[in-house]
Backbone as CSV, one residue per row, in Angstrom:
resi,resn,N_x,N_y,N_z,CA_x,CA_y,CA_z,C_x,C_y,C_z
1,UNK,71.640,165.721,105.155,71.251,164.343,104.973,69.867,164.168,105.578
2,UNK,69.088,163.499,104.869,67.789,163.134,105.690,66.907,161.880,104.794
3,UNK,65.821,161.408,105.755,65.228,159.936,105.514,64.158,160.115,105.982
4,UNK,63.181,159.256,105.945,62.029,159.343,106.125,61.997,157.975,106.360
5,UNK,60.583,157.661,107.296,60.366,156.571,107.817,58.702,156.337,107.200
6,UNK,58.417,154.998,106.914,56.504,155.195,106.423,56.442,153.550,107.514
7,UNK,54.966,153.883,108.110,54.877,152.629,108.531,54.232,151.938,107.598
8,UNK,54.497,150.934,107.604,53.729,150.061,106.593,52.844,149.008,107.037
9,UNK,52.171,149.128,108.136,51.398,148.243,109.165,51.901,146.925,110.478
10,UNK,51.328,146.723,110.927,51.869,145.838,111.897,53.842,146.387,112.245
11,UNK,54.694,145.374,112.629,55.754,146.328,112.842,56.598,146.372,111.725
12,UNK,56.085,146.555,110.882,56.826,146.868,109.538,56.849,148.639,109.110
13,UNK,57.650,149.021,108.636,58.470,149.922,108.504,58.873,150.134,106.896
14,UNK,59.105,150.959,105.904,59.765,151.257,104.756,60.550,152.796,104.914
15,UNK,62.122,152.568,105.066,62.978,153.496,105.393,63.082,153.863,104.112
16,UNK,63.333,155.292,103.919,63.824,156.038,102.609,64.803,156.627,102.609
17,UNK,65.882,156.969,102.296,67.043,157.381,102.389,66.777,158.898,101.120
18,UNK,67.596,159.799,101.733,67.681,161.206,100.660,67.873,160.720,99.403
19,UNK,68.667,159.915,99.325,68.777,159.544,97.602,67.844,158.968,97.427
20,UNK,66.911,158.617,98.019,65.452,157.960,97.055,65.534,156.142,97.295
21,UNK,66.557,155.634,97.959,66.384,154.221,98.016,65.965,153.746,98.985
22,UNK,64.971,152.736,99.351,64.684,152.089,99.878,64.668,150.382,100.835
23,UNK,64.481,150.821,101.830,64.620,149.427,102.721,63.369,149.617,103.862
24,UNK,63.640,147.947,103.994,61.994,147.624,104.740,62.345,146.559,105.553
25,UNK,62.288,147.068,106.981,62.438,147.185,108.035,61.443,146.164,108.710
26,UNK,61.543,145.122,109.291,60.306,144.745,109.938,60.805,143.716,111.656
27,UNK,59.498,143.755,112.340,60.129,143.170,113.441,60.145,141.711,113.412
28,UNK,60.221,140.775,114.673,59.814,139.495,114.575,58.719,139.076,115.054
29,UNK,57.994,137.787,114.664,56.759,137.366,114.492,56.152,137.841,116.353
30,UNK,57.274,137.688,117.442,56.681,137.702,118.400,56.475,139.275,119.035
31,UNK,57.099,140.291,118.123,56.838,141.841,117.967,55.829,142.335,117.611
32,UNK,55.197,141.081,117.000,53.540,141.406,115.840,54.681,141.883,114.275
33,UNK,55.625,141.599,114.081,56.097,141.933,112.771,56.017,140.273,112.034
34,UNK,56.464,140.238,110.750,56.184,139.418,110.006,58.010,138.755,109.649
35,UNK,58.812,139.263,109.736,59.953,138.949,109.351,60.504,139.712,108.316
36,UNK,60.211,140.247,107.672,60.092,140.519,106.258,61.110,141.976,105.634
37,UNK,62.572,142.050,107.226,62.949,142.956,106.992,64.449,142.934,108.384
38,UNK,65.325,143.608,108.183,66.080,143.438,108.864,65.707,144.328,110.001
39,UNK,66.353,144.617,111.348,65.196,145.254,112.824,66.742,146.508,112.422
40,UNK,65.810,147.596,113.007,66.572,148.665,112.889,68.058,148.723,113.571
41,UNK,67.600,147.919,114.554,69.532,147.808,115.338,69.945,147.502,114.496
42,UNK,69.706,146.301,113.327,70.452,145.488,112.768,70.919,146.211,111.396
43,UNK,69.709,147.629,111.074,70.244,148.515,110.465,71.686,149.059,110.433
44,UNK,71.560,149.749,111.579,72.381,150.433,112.694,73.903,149.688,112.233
45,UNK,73.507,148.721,112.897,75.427,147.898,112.787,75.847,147.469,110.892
46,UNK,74.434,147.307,109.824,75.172,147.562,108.617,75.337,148.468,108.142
47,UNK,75.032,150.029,108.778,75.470,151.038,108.300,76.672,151.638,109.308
48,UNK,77.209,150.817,109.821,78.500,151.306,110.495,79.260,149.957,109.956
49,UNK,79.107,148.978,109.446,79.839,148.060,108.265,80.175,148.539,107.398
50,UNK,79.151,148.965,106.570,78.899,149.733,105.229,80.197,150.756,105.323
51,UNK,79.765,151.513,106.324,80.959,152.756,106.661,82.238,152.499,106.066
52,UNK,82.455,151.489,107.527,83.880,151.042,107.667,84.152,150.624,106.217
53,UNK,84.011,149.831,105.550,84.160,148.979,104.478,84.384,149.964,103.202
54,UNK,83.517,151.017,103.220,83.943,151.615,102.313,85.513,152.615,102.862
55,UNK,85.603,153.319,103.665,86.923,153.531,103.713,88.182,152.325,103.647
56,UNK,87.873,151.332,104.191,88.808,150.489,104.017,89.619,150.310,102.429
57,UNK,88.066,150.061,101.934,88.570,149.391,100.330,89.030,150.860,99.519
58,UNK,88.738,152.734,99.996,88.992,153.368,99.469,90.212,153.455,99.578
59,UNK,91.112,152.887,100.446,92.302,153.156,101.342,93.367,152.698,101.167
60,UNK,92.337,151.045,100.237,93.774,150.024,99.604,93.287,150.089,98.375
61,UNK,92.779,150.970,97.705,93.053,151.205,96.449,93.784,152.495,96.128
62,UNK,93.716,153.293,97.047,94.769,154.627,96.709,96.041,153.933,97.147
63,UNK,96.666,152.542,98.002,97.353,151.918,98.144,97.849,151.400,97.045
64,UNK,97.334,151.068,96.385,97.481,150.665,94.587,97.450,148.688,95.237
65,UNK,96.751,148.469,96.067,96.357,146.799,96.356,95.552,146.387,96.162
66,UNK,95.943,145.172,94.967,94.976,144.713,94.104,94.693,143.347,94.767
67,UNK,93.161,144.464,95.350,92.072,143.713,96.055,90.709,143.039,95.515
68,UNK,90.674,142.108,95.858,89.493,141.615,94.747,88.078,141.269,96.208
69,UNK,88.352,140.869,97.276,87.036,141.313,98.128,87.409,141.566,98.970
70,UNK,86.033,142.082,99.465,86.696,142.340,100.894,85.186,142.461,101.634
71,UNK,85.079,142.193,103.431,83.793,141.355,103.881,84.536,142.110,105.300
72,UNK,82.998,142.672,105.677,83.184,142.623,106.765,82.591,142.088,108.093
73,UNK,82.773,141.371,108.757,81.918,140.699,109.723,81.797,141.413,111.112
74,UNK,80.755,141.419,111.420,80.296,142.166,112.602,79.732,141.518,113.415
75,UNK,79.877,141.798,115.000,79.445,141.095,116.279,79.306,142.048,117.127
76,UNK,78.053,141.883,117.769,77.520,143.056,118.825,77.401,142.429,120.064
77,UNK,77.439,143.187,121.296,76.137,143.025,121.999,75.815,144.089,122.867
78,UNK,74.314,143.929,123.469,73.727,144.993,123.723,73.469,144.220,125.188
79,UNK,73.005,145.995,126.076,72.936,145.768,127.546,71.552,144.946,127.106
80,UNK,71.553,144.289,128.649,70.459,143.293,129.179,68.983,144.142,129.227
81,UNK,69.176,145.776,129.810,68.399,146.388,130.471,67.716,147.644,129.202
82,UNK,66.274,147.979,129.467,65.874,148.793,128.345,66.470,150.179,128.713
83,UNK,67.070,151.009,127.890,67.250,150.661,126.111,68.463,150.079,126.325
84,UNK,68.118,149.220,125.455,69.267,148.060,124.900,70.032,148.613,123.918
85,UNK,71.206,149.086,124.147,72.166,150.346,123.655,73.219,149.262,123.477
86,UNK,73.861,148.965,122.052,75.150,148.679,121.822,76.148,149.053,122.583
87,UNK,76.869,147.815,123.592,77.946,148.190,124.634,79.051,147.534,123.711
88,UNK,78.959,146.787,122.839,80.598,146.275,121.937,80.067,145.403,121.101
89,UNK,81.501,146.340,120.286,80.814,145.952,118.495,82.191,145.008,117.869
90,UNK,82.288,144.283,117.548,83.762,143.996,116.850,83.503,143.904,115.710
91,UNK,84.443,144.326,114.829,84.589,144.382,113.105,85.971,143.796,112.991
92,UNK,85.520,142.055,111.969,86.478,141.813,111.012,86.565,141.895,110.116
93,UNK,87.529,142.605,109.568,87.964,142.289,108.057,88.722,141.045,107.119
94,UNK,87.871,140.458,106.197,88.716,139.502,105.465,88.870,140.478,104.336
95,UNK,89.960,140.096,103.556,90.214,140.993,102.468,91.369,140.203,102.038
96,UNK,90.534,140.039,100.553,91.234,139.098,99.486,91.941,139.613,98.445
97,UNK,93.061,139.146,98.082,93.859,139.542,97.126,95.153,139.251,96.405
98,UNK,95.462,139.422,95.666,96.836,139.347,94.877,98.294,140.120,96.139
99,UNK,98.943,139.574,96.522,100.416,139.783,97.108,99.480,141.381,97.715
100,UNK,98.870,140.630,99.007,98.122,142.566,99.819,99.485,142.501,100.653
101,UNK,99.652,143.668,101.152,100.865,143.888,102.219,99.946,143.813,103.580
102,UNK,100.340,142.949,104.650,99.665,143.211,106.022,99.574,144.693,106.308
103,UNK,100.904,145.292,106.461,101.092,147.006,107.563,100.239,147.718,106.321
104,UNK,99.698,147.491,104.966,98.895,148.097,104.290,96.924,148.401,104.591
105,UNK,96.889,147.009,105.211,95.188,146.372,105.091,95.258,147.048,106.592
106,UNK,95.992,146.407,107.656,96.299,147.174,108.992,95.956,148.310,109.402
107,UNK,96.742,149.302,108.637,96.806,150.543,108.288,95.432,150.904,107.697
108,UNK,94.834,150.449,106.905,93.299,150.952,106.085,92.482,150.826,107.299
109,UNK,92.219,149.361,107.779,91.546,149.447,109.170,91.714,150.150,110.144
110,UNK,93.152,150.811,110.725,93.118,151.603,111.397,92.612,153.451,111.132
111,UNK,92.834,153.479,110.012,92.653,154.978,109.545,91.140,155.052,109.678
112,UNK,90.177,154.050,109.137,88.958,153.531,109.373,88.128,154.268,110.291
113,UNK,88.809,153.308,111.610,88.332,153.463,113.078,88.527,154.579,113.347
114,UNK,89.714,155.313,113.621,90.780,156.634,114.517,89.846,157.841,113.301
115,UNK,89.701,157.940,112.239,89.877,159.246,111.252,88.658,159.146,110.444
116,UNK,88.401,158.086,110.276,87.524,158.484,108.977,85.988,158.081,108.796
117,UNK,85.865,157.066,109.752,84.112,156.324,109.770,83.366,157.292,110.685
118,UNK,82.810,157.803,110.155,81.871,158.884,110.815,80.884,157.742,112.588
119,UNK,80.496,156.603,111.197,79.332,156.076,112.186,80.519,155.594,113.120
120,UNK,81.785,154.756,112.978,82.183,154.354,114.453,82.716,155.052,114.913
121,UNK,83.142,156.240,114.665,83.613,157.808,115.899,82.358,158.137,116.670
122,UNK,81.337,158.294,115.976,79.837,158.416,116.776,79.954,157.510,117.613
123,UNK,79.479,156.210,117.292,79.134,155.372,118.274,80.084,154.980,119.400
124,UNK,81.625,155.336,119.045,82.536,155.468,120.630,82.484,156.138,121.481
125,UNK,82.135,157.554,120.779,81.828,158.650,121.481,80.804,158.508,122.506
126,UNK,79.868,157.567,122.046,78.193,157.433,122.691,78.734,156.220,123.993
127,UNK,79.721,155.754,123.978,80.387,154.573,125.423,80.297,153.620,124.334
128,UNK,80.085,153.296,123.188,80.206,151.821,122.644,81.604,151.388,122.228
129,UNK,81.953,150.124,123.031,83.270,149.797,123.078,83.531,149.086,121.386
130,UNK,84.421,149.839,120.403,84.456,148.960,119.234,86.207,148.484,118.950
131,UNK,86.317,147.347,118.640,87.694,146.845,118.658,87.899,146.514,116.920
132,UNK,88.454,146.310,116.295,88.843,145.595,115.008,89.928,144.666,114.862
133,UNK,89.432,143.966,113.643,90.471,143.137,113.512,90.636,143.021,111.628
134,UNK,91.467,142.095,111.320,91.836,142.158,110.085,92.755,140.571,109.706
135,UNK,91.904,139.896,108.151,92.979,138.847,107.832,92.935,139.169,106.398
136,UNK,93.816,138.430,105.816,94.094,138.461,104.601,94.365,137.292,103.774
137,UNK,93.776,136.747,103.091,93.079,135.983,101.888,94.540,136.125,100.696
138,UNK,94.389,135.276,100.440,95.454,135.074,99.142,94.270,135.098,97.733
139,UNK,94.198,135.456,96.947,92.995,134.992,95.758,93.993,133.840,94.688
């Protein structure tokens, strides 16, 4: 796997990902950045969303649960002191659907966390405290 970083002046940034797609990164006005991009922490926690989310929804569809969304909401925070290192992350899941079974969606979130999200086994490993949670939506 690999990415590349281009600066693109002031604190702006254009990330490239191996597959060729792109995102643009920038700081806030009082960083000397312009706004014009989400800040790399903020990277960071949607690609450990991203993660999670995709095992989840892979998890209740080999479940055969006919899920129509599913969202995950994320809450951080980071020490006071530099580097400002993610000390706890919480991930909720809403997840909408036709008759979902709780011990099913439960179960996806847990396999998630314990087995299968690369980025939040990393980041526990690293001291970041991550907890989950989970509701369920009627559609």
């Amino acid at each position: 796997m690999k990415a590349s970083i281009d600066w693109a002046g002031e604190a702006s940034f254009k990330a490239t990902s191996g597959s060729g797609h792109t995102v643009q990164m920038d700081g806030p006005p009082d960083h000397g950045g312009r706004d014009l991009g989400p800040r790399p922490m903020e990277m960071l926690l949607m690609g450990l969303g991203g993660c999670s989310s995709f095992d989840v929804m892979s998890i209740l569809q080999k479940s055969r649960q006919d899920v129509t969304d599913c969202r995950a909401e994320i809450e951080a925070e980071r020490a006071d002191e530099v580097p400002a290192v993610f000390t706890r992350i919480h991930l909720h899941f809403v997840v909408t659907g036709h008759k979902l079974k709780d011990n099913l969606v439960k179960r996806a979130v847990s396999l998630s966390a314990e087995k299968y999200c690369s980025a939040s086994i990393m980041l526990e490993k690293a001291g970041v405290a991550i907890t989950h949670s989970h509701e369920i939506r009627e559609a």
